[in-house]
C-alpha positions in Angstrom: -9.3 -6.3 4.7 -12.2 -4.8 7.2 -9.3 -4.0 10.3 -8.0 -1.2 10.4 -4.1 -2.1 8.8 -1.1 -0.7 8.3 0.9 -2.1 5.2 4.6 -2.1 6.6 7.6 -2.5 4.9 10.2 -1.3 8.5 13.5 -0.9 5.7 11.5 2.4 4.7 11.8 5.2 6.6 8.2 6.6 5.7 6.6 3.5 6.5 8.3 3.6 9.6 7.3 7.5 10.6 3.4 6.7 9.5 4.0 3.1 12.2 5.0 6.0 14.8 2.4 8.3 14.2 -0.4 5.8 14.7 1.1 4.3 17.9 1.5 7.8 19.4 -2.1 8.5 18.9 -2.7 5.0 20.3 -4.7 3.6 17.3 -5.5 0.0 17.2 -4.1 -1.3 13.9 -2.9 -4.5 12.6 0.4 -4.3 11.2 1.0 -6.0 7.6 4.2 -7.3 6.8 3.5 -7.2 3.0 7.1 -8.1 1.6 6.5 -11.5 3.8 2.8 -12.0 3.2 2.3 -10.5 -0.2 -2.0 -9.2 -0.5 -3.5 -11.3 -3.3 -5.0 -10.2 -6.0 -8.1 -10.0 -4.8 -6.7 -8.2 -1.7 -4.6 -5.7 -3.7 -8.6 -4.6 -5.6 -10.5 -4.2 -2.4 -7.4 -2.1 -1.4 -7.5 0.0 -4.4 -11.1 0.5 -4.4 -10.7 1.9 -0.4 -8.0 4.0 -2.6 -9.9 4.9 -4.7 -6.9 4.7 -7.2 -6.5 1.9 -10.2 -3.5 -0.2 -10.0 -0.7 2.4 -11.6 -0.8 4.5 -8.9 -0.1 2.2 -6.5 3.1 1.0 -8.6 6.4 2.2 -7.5 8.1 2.9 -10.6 11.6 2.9 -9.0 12.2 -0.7 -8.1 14.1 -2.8 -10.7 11.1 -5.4 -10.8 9.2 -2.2 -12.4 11.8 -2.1 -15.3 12.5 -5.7 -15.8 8.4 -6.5 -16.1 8.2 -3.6 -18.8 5.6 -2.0 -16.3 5.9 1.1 -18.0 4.1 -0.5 -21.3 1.1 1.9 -21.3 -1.0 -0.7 -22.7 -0.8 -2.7 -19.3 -4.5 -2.9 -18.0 -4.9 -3.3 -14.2 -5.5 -7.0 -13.9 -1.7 -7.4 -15.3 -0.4 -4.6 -12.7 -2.2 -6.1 -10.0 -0.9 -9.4 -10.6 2.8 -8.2 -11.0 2.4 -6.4 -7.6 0.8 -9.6 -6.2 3.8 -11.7 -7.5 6.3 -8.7 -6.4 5.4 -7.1 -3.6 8.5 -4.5 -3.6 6.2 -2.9 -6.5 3.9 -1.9 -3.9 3.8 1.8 -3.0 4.0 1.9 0.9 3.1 2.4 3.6 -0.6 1.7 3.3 -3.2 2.9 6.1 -6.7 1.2 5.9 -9.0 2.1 8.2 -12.8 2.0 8.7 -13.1 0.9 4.7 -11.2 3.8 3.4 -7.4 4.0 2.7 -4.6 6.5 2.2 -0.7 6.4 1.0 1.3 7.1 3.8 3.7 10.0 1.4 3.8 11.8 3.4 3.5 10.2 6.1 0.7 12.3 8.2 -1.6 11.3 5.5 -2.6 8.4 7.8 -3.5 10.9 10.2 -6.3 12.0 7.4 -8.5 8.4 8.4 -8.5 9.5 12.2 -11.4 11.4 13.4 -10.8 15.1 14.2 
């Protein structure tokens, strides 16, 4: 994930705002659809090391997936999350912004605006 990126799911309103925020400042971004192209594994790390976040607090605890994996188990490590995120990508928090190897959660969604030069 070096391009700048957008993580895009357009059923969620956020996600949506943080899409037209970026394209009225005329950024160049790729967008991700994520539900249709779920990031790997190995893609959901890099993307939480440009978080600088582990794997829980990229988890949206509100989907059903959440409940019916028993994500809440406190003893999950990362690895697991990751997977279940990789496996079901509803579980991941949205929208994503990546750009120039750091990343922010789009909640609100100005935060994008927080990777664009001043």
């Amino acid at each position: 994930m070096s391009k700048n990126l957008l993580l895009h799911n357009p059923r969620c309103s956020k996600s949506r705002a943080a899409l037209a925020l970026l394209q009225e400042r005329h950024v160049e971004f790729e967008v991700v659809p994520y539900l249709e192209a779920p990031p790997t594994p190995a893609r959901l790390r890099d993307l939480l090391r440009k978080l600088g976040i582990g794997a829980r607090d990229l988890l949206r605890t509100g989907e059903a997936e959440y409940a019916a994996l028993g994500l809440a188990d406190p003893t999950l490590d990362d690895e697991a999350i990751i997977r279940a995120m990789a496996a079901h990508p509803r579980l991941i928090e949205r929208p994503v912004f990546v750009r120039d190897g750091r990343a922010v959660i789009g909640r609100p969604p100005e935060r994008v605006l927080d990777l664009l030069p001043a």
